[in-house]
C-alpha positions in Angstrom: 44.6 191.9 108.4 47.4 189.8 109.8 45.8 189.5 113.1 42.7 188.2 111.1 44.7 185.8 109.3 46.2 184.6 111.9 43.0 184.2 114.0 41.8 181.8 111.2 44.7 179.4 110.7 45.0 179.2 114.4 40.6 178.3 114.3 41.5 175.8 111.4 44.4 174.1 113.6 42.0 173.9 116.3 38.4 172.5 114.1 41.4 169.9 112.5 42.4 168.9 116.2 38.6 168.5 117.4 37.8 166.8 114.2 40.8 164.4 114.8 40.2 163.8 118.5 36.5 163.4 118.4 37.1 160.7 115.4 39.7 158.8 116.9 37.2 159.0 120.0 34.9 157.7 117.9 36.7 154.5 116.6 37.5 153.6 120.8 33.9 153.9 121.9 32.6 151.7 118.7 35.5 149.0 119.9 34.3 149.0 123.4 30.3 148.3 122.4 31.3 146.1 120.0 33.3 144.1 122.9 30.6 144.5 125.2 27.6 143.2 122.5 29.3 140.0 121.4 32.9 139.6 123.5 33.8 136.3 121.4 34.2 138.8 118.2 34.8 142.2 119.7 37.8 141.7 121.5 40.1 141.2 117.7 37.7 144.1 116.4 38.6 146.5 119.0 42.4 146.0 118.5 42.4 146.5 114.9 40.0 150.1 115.6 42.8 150.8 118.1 45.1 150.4 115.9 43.4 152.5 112.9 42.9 155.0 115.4 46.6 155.6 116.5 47.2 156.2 112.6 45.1 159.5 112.9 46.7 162.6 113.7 46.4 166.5 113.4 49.7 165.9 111.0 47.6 163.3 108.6 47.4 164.1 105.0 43.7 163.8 103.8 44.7 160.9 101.8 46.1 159.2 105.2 42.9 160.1 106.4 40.7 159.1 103.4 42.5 155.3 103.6 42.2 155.4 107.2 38.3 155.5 106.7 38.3 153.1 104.4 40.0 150.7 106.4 37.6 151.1 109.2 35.0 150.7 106.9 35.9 147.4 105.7 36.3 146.1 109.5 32.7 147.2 110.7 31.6 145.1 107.2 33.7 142.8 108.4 32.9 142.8 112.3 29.4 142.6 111.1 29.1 139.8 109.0 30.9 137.8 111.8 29.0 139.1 114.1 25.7 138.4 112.6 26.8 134.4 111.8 28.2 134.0 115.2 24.3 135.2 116.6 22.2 132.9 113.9 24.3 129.8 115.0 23.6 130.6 118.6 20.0 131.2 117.5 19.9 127.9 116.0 21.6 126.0 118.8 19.0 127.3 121.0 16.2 126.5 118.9 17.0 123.1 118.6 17.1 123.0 122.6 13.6 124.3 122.8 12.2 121.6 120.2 14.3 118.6 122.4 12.5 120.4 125.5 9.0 120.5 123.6 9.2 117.2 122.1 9.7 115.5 125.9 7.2 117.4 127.1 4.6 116.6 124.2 5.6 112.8 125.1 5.1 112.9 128.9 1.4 114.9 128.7 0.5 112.2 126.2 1.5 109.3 128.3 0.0 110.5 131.5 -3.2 110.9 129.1 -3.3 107.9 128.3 -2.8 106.5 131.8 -5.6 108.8 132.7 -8.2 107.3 130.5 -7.3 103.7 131.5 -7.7 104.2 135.3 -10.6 106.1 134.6 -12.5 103.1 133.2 -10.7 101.0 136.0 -12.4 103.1 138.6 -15.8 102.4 136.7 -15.5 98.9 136.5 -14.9 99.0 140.0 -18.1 101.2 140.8 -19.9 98.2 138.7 -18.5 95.2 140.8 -19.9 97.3 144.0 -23.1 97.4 142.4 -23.5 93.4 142.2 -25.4 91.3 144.3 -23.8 88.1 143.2 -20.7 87.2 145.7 -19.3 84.6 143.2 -19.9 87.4 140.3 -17.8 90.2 142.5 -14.9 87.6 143.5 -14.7 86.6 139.8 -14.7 90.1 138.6 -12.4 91.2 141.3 -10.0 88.7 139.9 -10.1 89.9 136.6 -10.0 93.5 137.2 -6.5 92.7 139.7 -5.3 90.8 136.8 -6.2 93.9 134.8 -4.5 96.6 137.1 -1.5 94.4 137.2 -0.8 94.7 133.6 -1.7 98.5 133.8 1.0 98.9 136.2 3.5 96.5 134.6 2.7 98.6 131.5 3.3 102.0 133.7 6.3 100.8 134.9 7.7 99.8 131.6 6.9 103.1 129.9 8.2 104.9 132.5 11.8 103.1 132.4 11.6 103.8 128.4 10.5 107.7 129.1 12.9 107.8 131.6 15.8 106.2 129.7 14.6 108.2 126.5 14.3 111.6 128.6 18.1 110.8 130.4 19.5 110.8 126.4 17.7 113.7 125.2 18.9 116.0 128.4 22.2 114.4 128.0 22.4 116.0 124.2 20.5 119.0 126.2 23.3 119.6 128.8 26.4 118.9 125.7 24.7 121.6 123.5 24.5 124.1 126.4 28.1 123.0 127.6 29.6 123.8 124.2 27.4 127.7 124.1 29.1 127.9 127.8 32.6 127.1 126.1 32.2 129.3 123.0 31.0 132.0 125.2 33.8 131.7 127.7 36.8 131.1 125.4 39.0 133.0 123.0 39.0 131.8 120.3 42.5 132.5 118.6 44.5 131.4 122.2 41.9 129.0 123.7 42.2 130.3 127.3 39.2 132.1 128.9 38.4 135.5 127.5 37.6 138.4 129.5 34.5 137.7 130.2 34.9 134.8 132.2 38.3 136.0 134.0 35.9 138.9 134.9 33.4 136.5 136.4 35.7 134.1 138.6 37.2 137.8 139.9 34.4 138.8 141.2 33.1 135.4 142.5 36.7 135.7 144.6 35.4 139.2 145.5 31.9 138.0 146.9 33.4 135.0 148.3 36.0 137.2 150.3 39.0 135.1 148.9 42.4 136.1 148.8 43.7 136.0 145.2 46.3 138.3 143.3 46.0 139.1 139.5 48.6 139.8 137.3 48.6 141.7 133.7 51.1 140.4 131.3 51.6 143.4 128.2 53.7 142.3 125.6 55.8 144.8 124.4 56.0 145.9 121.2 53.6 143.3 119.9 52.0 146.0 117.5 55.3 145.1 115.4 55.1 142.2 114.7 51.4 142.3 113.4 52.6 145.6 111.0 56.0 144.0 109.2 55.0 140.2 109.5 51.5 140.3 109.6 48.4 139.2 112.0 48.7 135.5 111.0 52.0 135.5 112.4 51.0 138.1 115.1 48.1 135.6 116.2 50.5 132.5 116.0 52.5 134.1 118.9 49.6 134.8 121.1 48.4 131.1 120.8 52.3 130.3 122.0 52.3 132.7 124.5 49.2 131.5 126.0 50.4 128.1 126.3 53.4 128.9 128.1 51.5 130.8 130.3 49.4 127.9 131.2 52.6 125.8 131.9 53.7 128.4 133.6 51.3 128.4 136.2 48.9 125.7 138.2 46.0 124.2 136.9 43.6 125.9 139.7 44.9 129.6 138.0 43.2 130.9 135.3 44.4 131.8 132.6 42.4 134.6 130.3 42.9 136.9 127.4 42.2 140.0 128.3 42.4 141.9 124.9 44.5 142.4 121.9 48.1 141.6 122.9 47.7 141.5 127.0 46.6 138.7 129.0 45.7 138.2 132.7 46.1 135.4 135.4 44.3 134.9 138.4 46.3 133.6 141.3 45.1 132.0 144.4 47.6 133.0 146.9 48.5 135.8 149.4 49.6 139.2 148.5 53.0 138.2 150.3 53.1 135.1 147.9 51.8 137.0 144.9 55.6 138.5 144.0 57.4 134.7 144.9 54.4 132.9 142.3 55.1 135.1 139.3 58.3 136.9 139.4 59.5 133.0 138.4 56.8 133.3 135.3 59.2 136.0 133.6 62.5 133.7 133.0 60.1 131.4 131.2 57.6 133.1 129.2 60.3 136.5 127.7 62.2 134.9 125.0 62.5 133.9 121.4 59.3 132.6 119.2 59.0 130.9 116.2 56.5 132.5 113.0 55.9 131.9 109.7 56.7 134.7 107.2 56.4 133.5 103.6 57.8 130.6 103.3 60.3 130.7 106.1 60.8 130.0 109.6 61.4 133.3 111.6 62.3 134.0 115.4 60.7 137.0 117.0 61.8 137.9 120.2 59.2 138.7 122.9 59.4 140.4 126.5 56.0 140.8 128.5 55.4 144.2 131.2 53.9 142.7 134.2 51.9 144.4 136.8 50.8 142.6 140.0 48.1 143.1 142.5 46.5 141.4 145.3 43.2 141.9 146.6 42.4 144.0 149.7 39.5 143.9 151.8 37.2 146.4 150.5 38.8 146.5 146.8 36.0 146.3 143.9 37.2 144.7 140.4 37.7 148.2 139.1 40.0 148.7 142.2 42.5 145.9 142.0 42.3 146.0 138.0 43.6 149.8 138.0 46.7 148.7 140.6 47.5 145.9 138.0 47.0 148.2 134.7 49.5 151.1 136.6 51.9 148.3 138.0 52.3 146.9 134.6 52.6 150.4 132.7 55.5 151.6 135.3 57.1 148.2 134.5 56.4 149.1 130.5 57.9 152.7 131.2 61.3 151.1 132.9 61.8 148.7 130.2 62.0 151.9 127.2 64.5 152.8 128.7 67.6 152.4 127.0 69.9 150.3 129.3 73.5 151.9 130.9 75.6 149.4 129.6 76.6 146.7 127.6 74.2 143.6 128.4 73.1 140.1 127.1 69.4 139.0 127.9 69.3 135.8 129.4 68.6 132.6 128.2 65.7 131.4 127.9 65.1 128.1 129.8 64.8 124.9 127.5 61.8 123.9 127.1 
């Protein structure tokens, strides 16, 4: 009996383990579609399923559990509705393309129709002259019908500066329309730098183009705190500052992207030997003090980023050079929980 009993708490411990692990793997895979179906929305989405999903463990009370749910609940709603707005704006930009498209292309046909029709009869009138036998009839009529194709080609001309003119506006509002679906696609929109999914691009563009560039991952640490005691307005209001002094931080030819949640990533265009001597600089700027808002009241937070560097190589895919950043930056993360041997002040922060 007490080997039976024993057998059965130890099965129950195990179902609550699977249970737990096969949820929280769950909430991860859900974050990473939702990323990859609409990037502009899913990176903000995936942190906050991240986060939900560290909060579940085999030690959680049901009720933990039961609010837990809830909570990711109300973010798929959420996720969803911003999701679905986000697609029937695009929708409707793009409709309004095709109708500029259709309407110049309704207006040229209908010209060259009409062209058609007059230097049809032209070419008649002409078959009729060669017909005559009078030669003072002919040269008269061959006056009149040069006179006559004069004015259709004065006419042709002048339509075709006003269609022209008229179809270098509408591809004008054309190319503005598809220049603003280019930046919303490209951009993040809490920071304003590029988002993944162009810093993935212009890495692999490097890659085909057999460029040497280095990357570097910037992690800040401890960020998750600041969203959970002074909330993710303030938690967002840091990531905006922290993206501008990265992009003061480095040239204008680097490019500067949010890669997720609280980590961002910079491509450099320099050597591997350079990499180290263009960013190690970047630390004694961006780690420091930053102002927030917490109700009513002006707060300081202080921030320090894990970096990890790598350069590419020959050979390296995306997936290569991305791994030596991610483990350069968490060995760099490791170090820096570590409690330090002495006494120490951090160092001031440059002025600004």
């Amino acid at each position: 009996m007490i080997s039976l009993k024993k057998y059965i708490e130890t099965s129950a411990d195990a179902s609550i383990r699977a249970m737990c692990d096969s949820y929280r793997a769950s909430l991860t895979a859900i974050g990473i579609s939702a990323t990859q179906i609409c990037p502009h929305l899913g990176e903000d989405f995936q942190r906050d399923l991240l986060n939900l999903r560290d909060q579940l463990t085999p030690q959680a009370v049901p009720d933990a559990v039961a609010q837990t749910g809830q909570q990711v609940e109300e973010e798929l709603l959420k996720w969803g509705e911003s999701a679905s707005e986000y697609l029937q704006r695009t929708a409707h930009d793009v409709k309004e393309i095709m109708l500029i498209v259709a309407t110049t292309a309704q207006a040229v046909a209908e010209r060259d129709q009409r062209y058609a029709r007059q230097f049809g009869e032209f070419a008649e009138q002409l078959s009729a002259i060669g017909n005559l036998d009078d030669l003072s009839k002919i040269r008269q009529s061959l006056g009149k019908s040069a006179h006559q194709l004069r004015a259709y080609v004065e006419k042709l001309v002048q339509d075709g500066e006003q269609s022209l003119s008229k179809l270098r506006a509408e591809l004008s509002v054309y190319q503005s329309k598809l220049d603003e679906v280019e930046r919303v696609a490209t951009q993040d929109p809490v920071t304003g730098v590029a988002n993944r999914y162009k810093a993935e691009r212009h890495i692999q563009s490097r890659i085909e183009a057999g460029r040497g560039f280095s990357i570097a991952i910037f992690d800040l640490d401890n960020f998750k705190q600041i969203n959970d005691v002074y909330g993710h307005p303030a938690g967002d209001s840091v990531l905006k500052q922290f993206a501008i002094e990265l992009r003061g931080a480095f040239r204008s030819t680097d490019v500067v992207s949010r890669w997720g949640g609280d980590e961002f990533l910079v491509i450099v265009d320099c050597r591997a030997e350079d990499a180290r001597d263009r960013i190690d600089p970047v630390r004694k700027w961006i780690d420091g003090d930053y102002p927030i808002q917490h109700n009513g009241q002006q707060l300081k937070v202080n921030i320090r980023a894990s970096i990890g560097v790598a350069s590419w190589k020959p050979g390296d895919t995306a997936a290569d050079l991305l791994a030596r950043a991610d483990a350069a930056m968490y060995e760099e993360k490791a170090r820096n929980r570590k409690p330090p041997k002495g006494p120490a002040k951090p160092p001031a922060r440059p002025a600004r």
